[in-house]
C-alpha positions in Angstrom: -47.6 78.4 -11.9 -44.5 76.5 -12.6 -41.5 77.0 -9.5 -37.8 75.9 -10.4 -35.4 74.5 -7.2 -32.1 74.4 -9.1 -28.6 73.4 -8.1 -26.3 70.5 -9.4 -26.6 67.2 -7.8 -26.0 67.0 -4.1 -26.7 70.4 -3.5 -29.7 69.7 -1.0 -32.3 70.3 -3.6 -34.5 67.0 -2.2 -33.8 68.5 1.2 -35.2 71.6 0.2 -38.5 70.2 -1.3 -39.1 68.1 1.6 -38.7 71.0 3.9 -41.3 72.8 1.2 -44.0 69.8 1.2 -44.1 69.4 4.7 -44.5 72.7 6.1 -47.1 73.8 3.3 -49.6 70.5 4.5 -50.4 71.8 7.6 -51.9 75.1 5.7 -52.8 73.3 3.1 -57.2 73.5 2.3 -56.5 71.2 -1.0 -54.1 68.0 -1.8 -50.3 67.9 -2.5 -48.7 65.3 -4.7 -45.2 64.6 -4.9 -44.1 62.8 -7.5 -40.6 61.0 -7.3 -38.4 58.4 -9.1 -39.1 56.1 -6.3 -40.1 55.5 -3.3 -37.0 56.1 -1.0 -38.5 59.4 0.8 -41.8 58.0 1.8 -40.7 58.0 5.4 -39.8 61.7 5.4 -42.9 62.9 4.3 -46.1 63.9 5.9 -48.4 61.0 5.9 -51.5 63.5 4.3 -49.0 63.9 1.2 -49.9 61.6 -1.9 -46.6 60.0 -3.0 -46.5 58.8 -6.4 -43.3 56.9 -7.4 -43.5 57.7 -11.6 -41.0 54.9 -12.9 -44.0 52.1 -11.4 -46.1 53.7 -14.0 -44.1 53.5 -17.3 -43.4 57.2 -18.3 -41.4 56.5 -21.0 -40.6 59.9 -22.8 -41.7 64.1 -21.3 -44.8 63.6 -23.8 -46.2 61.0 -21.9 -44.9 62.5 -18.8 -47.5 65.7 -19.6 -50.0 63.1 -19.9 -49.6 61.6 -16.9 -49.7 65.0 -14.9 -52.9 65.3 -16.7 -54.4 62.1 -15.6 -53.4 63.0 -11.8 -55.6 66.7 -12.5 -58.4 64.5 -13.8 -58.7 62.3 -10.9 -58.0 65.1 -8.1 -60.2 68.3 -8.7 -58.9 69.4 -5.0 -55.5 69.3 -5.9 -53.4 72.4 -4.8 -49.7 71.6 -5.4 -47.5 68.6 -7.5 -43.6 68.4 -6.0 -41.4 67.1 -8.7 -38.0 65.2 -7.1 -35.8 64.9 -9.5 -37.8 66.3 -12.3 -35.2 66.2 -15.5 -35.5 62.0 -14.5 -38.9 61.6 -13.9 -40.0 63.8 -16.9 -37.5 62.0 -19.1 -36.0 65.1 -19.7 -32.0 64.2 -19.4 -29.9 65.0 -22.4 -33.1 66.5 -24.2 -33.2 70.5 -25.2 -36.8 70.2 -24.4 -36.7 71.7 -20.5 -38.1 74.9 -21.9 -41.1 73.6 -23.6 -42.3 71.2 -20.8 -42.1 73.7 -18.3 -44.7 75.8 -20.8 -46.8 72.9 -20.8 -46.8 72.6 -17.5 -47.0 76.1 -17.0 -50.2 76.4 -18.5 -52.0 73.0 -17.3 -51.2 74.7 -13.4 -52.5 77.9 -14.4 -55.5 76.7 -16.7 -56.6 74.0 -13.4 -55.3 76.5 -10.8 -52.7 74.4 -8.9 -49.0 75.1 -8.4 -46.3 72.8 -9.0 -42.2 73.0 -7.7 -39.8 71.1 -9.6 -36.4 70.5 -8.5 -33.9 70.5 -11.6 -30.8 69.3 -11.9 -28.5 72.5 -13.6 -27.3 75.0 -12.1 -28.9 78.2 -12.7 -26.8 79.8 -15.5 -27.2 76.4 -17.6 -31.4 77.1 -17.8 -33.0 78.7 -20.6 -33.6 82.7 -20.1 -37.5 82.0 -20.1 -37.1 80.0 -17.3 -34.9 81.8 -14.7 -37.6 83.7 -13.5 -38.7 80.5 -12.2 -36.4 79.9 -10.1 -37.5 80.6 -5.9 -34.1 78.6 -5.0 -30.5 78.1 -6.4 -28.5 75.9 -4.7 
């Protein structure tokens, strides 16, 4: 199950996911990845959190982005929940019209490997697709 935090930038969104990651690791039976343009927030997370800082690993367009979410599942069968910071950046998703397709892909990896994953976005709520507003836990 794909999760949408939306809001235009500086809204809090990386407040709000932080906030999320760290109160769900205390409860948490499985691992929790967080996947970020960098790694600026290291300091703010719970140490027990895996922080993965995507631009050291080349993701150069949302295809290979899908790929490399794949290669996390393969290597973490306990995995319970992937954050995605920033996730229009990191999925090389800015100025594409492909939001709506990635989020199926995505969609269907969680739900075939049974693992959630909350991605901030960038837009404000009326700017998403229709298919994905039902996504959305927070608007900023």
């Amino acid at each position: 199950m794909v999760q949408l935090i939306v809001g235009k930038k500086g809204k809090g969104k990386t407040k709000k996911v932080l906030e999320m990651v760290n109160n769900e690791i205390t409860d948490a039976f499985g691992n929790i990845v967080y996947l970020d343009k960098g790694m600026d927030h290291m300091y703010e997370l719970n140490n027990k959190v895996r922080l993965i800082s995507v631009s050291d690993y080349g993701v150069a367009n949302a295809d290979e982005f899908v790929g490399f979410i794949r290669g996390i599942i393969s290597q973490d069968h306990d995995l319970e929940h992937i954050y995605l910071d920033g996730f229009l950046k990191i999925a090389c998703l800015e100025g594409t019209d492909r939001l709506e397709e990635i989020v199926g892909k995505l969609d269907s990896i969680s739900e075939n490997y049974q693992f959630k994953i909350t991605a901030s976005v960038s837009l404000d709520e009326t700017e998403l697709p229709e298919a994905l507003k039902s996504k959305v836990i927070v608007s900023l």
